[in-house]
C-alpha positions as a printed NumPy array, in Angstrom:
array([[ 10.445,  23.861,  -5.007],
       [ 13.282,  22.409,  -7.433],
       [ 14.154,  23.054, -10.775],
       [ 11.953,  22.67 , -13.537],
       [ 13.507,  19.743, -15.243],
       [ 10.991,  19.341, -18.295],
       [ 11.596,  22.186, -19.758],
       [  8.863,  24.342, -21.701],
       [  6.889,  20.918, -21.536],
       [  3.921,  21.057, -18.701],
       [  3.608,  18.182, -15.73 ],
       [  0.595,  17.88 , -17.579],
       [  1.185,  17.586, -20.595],
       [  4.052,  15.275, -19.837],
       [  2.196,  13.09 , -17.759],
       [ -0.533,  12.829, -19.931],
       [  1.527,  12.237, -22.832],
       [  4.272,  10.325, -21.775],
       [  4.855,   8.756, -18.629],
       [  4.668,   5.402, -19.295],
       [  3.86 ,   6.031, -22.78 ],
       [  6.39 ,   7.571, -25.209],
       [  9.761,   8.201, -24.592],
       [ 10.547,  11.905, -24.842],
       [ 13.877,  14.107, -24.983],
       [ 14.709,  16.942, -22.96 ],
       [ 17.066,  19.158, -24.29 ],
       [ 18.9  ,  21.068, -21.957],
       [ 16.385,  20.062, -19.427],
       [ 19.115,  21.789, -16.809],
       [ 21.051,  23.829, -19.083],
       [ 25.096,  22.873, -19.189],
       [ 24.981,  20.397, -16.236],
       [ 28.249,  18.742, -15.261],
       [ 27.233,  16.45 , -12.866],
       [ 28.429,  16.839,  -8.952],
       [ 32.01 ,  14.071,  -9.156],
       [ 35.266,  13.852, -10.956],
       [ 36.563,  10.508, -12.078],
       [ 38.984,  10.607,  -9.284],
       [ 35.975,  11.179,  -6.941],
       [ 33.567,   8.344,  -8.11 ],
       [ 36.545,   5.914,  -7.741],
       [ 36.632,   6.956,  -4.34 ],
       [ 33.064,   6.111,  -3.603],
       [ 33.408,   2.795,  -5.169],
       [ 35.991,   1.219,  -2.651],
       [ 33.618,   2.712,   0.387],
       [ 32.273,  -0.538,   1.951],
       [ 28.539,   0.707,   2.331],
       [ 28.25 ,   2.127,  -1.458],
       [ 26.771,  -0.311,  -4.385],
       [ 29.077,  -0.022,  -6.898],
       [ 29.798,  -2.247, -10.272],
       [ 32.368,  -1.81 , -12.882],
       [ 31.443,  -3.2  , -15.909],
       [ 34.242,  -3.839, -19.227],
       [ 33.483,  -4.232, -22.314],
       [ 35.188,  -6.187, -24.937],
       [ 32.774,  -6.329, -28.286],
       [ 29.838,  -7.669, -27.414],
       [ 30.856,  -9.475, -24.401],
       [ 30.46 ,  -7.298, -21.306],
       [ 31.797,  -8.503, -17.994],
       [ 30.354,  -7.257, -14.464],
       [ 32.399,  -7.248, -11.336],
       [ 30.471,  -5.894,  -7.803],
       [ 32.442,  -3.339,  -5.292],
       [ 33.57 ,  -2.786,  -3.14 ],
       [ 36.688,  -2.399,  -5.003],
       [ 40.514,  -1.405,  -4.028],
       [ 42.071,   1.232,  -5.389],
       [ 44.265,  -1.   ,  -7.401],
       [ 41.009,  -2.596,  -8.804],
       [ 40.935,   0.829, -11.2  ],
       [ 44.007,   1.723, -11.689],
       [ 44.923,   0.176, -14.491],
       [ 41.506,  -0.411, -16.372],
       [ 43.103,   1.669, -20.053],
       [ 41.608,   4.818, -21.335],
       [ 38.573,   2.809, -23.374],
       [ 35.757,   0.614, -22.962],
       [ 34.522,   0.343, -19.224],
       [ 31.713,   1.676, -16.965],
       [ 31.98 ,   2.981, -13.236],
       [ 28.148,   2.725, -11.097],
       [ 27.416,   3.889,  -8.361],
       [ 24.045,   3.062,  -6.821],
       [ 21.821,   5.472,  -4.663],
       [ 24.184,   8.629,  -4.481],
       [ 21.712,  10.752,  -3.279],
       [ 22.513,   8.824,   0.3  ],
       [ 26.107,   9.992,  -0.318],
       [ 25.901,  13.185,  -2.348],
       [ 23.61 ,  16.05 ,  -0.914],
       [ 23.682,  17.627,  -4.53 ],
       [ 22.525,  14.431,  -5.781],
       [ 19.892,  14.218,  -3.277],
       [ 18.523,  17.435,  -4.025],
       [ 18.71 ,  16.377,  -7.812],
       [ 15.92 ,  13.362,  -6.76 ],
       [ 13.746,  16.165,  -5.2  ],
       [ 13.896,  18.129,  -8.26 ],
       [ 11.192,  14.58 ,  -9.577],
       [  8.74 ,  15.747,  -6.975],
       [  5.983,  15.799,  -9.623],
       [  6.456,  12.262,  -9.691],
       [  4.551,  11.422,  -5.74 ],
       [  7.727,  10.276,  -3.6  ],
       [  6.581,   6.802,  -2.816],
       [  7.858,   5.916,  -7.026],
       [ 10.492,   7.566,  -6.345],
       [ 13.63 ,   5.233,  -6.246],
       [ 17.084,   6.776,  -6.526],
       [ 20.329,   8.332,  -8.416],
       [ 22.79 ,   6.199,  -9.943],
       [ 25.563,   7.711, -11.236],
       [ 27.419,   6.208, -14.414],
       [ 30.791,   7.264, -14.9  ],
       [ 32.036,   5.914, -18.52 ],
       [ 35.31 ,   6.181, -20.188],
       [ 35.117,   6.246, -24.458],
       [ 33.034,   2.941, -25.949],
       [ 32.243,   2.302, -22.598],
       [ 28.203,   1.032, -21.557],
       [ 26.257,  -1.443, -19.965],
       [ 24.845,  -2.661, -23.476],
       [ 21.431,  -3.094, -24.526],
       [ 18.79 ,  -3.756, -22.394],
       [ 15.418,  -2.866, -20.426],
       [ 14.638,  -1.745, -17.253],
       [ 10.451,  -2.6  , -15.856],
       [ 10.551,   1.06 , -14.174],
       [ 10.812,   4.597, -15.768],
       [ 13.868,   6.59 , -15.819],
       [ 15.37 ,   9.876, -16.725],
       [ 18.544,   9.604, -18.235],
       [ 20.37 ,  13.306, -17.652],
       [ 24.04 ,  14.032, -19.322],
       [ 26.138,  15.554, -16.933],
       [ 30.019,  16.389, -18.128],
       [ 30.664,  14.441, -21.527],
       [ 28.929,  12.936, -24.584],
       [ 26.659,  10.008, -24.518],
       [ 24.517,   8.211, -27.227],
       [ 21.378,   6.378, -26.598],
       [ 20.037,   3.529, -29.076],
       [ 16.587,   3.223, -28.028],
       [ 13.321,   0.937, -29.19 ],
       [ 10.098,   0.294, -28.302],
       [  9.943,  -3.411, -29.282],
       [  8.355,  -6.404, -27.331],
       [ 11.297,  -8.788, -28.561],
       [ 12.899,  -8.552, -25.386],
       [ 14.627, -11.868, -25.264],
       [ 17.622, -12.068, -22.656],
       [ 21.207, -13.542, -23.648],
       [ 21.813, -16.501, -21.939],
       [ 25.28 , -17.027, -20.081],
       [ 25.677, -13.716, -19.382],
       [ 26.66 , -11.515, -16.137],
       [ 24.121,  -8.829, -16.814],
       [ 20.78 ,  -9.201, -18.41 ],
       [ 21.492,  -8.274, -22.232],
       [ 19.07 ,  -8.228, -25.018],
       [ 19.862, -11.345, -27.585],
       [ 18.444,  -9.027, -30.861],
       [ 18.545,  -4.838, -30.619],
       [ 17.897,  -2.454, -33.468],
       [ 17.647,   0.787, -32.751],
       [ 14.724,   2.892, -34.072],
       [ 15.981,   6.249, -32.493],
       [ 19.453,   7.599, -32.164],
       [ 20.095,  10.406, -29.68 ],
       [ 23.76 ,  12.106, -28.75 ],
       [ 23.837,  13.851, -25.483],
       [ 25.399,  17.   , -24.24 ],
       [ 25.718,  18.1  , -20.772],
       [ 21.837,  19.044, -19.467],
       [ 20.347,  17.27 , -21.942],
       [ 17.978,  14.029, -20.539],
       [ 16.244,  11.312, -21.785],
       [ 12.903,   9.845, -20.7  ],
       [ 12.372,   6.032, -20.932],
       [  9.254,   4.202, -20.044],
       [  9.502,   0.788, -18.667],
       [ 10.481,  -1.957, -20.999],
       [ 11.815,   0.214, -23.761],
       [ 15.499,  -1.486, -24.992],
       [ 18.04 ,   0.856, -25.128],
       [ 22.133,   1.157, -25.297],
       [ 24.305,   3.643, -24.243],
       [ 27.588,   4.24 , -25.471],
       [ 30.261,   7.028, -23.894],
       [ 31.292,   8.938, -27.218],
       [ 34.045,  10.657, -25.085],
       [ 34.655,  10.436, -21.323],
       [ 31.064,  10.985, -19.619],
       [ 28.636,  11.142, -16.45 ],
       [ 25.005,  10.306, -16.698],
       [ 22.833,  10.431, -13.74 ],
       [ 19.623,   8.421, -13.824],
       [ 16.553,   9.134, -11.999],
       [ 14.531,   5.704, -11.404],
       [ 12.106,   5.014,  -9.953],
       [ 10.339,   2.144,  -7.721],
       [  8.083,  -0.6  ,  -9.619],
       [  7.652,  -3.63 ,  -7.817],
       [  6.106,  -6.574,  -8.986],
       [  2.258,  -8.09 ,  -8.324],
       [  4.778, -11.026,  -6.737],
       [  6.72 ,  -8.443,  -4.364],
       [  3.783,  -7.023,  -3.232],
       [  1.556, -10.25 ,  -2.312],
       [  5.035, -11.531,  -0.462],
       [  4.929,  -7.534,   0.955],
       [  0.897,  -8.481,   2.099],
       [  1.835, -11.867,   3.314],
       [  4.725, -10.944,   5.579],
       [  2.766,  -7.925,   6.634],
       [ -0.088, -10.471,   7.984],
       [  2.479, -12.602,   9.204],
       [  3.688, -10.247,  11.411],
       [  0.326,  -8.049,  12.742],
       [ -2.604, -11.076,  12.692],
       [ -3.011, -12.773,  15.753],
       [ -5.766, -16.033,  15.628],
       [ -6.314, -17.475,  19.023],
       [ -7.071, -21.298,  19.603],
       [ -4.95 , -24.484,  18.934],
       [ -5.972, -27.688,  16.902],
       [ -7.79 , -30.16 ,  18.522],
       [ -9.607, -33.057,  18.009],
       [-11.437, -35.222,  20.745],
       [-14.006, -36.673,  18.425],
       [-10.625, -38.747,  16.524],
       [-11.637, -42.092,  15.029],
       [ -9.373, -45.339,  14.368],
       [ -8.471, -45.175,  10.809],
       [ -7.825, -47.894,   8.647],
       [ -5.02 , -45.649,   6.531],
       [ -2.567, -43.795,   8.988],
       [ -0.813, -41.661,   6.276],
       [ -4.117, -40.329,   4.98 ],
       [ -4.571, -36.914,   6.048],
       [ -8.023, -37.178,   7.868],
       [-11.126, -35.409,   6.208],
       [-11.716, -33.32 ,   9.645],
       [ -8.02 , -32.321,   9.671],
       [ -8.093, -30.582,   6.32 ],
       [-11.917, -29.111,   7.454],
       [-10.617, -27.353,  11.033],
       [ -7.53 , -26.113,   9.371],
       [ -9.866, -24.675,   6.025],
       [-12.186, -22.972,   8.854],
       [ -9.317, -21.465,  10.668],
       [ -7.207, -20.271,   7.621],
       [-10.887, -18.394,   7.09 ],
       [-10.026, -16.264,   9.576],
       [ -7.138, -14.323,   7.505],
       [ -9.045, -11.582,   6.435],
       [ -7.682,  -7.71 ,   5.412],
       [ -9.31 ,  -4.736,   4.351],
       [ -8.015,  -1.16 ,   2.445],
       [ -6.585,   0.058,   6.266],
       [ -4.569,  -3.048,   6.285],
       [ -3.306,  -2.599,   2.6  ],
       [ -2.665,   1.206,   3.393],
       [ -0.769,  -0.137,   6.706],
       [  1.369,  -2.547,   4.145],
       [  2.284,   0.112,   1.624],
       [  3.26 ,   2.693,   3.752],
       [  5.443,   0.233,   5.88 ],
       [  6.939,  -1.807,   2.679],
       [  7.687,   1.668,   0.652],
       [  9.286,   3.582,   3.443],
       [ 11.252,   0.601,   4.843],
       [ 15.092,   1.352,   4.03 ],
       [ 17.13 ,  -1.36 ,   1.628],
       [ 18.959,  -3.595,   3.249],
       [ 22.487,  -1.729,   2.738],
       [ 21.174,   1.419,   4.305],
       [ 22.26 ,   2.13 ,   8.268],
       [ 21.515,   4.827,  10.301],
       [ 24.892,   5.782,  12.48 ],
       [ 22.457,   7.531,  15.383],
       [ 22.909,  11.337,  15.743],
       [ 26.772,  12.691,  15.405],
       [ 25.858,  14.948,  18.078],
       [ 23.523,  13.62 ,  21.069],
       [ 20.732,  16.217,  22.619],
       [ 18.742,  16.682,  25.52 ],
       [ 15.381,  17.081,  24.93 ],
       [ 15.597,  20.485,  26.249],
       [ 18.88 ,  21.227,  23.929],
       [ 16.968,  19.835,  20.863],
       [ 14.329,  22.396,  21.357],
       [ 16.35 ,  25.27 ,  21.307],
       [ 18.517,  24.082,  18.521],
       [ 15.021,  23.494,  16.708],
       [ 14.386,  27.863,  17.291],
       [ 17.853,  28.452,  15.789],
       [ 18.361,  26.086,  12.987],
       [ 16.205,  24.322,   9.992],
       [ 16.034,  20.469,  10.727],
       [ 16.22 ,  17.647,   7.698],
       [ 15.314,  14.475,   6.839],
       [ 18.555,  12.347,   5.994],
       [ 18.497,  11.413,   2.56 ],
       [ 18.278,   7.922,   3.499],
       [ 14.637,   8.393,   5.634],
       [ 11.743,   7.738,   4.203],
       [  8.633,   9.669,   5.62 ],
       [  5.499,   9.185,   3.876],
       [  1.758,   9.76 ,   4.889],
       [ -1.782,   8.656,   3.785],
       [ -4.196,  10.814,   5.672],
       [ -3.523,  11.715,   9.211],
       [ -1.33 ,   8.183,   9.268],
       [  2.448,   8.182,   8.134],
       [  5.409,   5.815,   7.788],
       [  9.288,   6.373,   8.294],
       [ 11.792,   3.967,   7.614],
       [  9.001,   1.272,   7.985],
       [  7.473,   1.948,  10.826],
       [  3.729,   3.611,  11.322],
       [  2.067,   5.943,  13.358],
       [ -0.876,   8.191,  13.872],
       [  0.492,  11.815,  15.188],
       [ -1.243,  13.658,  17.781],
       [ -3.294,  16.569,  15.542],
       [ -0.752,  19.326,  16.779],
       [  2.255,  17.52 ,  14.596],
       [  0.043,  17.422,  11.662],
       [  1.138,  20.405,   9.925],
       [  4.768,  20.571,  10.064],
       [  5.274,  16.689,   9.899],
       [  3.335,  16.587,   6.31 ],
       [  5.911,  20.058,   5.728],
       [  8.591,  18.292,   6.551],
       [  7.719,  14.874,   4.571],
       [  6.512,  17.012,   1.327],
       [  9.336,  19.411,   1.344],
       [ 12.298,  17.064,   3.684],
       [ 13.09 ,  20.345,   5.664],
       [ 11.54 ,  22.237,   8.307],
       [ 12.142,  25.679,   9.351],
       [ 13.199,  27.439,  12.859],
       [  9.807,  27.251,  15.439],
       [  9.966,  29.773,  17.973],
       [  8.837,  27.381,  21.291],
       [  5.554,  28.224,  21.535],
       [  4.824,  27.149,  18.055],
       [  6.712,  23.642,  18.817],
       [  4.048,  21.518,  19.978],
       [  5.235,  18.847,  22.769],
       [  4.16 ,  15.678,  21.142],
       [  6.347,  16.626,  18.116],
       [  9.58 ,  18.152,  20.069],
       [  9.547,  14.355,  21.134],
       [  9.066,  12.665,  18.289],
       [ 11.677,  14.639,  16.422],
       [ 14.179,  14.538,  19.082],
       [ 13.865,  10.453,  18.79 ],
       [ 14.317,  10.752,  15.041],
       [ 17.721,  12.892,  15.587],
       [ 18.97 ,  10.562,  18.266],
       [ 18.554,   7.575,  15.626],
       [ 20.308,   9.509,  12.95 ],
       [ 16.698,  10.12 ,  10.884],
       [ 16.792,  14.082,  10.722],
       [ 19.075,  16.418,  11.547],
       [ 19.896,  19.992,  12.296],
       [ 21.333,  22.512,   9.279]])
């Protein structure tokens, strides 16, 4: 189990209360944290060509967003005031920061989204705005303050590189200090400002829209429905208006379009699939070191074996998904597979207890770089 981020304050009571609710602070939530990166370090990450990173200046109210990768000389010589360092997903990069995501397990894994780390130097901040998922701000190294409103004047700025809100006043003023962290419920404005050179590290999590999900359900039928038969139509009369489209046209192609039908397996199939599937800048570089099936099996006696931090593995009865893909288990992988998808870790198996079906599956997941050994 991780940390117990919420303080004296239940999972209960805080998801009762709340979660999508009220926003709530949570002081020294993990007492003193610094965060897991220098400055020096985050600039590193940003000029890596598979990280998401943005650096964002301000200047006023004007703010100005440029994407990464970025060279070295791109930060160099940004001043001492006024800008914003992101980094997207750093759990992938940072096993600290991984573990920090795991620490949200009360929250069921298939919300979760990822940690983005904000690295800020004096006035600097993304300015005010709303985000349609939940997040938990937490202060690492450095103070922060957070404007925040519950308002539904959430008009956007036109003419503008990031998505600001035209009108903010701020009915709650909070300052920061390392460990503190502040909840946020979707579509509450807020701005932060760095009061002195800071890290924050927010927790989000996945909302997707009724849209992205009926595009989700569509592509899923697109790609598992099969309908047999081709038009035809022998009975075709002369017509006296060649571009109309013909009555019994539009009739066959209504009857066969009937045939697109879906039930709660197919929508279980869809979400497990569309939730677990990586994002399009993820790749897996295959195992560093290759095994035999025989050598994987003795590693597997010696050695605890991980999920990467970029799999996904999820399950909905005796059915599960990684990195998009389904498939029912033979009974004997039951156990350890839902251990290893709840906790991301599995322990040493003597051989007898590693049961065949699951040697192999495993050993396929460490050959394509989805788990590996401690």
């Amino acid at each position: 189990m991780g940390k117990n981020v919420l303080g004296s304050l239940s999972v209960k009571t805080f998801l009762q209360h709340y979660w999508q609710k009220e926003a709530h602070l949570f002081q020294q939530s993990i007492p003193d944290f610094l965060g897991f990166l220098t400055a020096k370090e985050i600039k590193q990450l940003a000029t890596k060509p598979d990280v998401q990173a943005r650096l964002i200046v301000r200047q006023g109210r004007h703010y100005e967003c440029h994407h990464g990768p970025f060279r070295p000389v791109d930060l160099k010589h940004l001043g001492e005031k006024n800008w914003t360092l992101l980094i997207q997903s750093v759990n992938h990069w940072l096993p600290e920061a991984d573990q920090l995501l795991h620490d949200f397990r009360f929250i069921p894994y298939a919300r979760l989204d990822d940690v983005m780390v904000s690295y800020a130097t004096p006035g600097g901040g993304v300015g005010p705005h709303f985000d349609h998922y939940d997040v938990f701000l937490l202060q690492g190294y450095g103070l922060r303050r957070w404007e925040i409103a519950k308002t539904s004047d959430l008009a956007i700025r036109p003419n503008q590189s990031l998505k600001l809100l035209q009108r903010f006043s701020a009915q709650h003023t909070h300052d920061l200090e390392p460990g503190d962290m502040l909840y946020l419920p979707p579509l509450w404005a807020h701005n932060g400002t760095a009061l002195t050179e800071c890290f924050t590290y927010s927790i989000g999590f996945r909302a997707p829209t009724h849209q992205e999900w009926v595009n989700a359900m569509l592509d899923y039928l697109r790609d598992e429905l099969q309908v047999s038969g081709v038009y035809s139509d022998p009975d075709l009369r002369e017509e006296r208006h060649p571009a109309k489209l013909p009555d019994s046209l539009i009739e066959q192609i209504f009857t066969i379009t009937q045939k697109i039908q879906w039930g709660k397996k197919e929508v279980i199939d869809m979400v497990g699939r569309y939730l677990s599937e990586p994002k399009t800048t993820v790749f897996f570089d295959g195992a560093e070191n290759s095994l035999s099936l025989q050598k994987f099996s003795q590693s597997w006696t010696e050695r605890q074996l991980l999920l990467n931090s970029r799999t996904q593995l999820l399950f909905h009865k005796q059915r599960f998904f990684i990195n998009g893909e389904a498939f029912n288990p033979d009974s004997s992988c039951l156990p350890l597979l839902t251990e290893l998808a709840d906790n991301k870790i599995i322990k040493p198996q003597v051989k007898s207890k590693q049961p065949k079906a699951l040697v192999a599956l495993l050993h396929d997941w460490h050959e394509q770089g989805w788990v590996y050994f401690s």
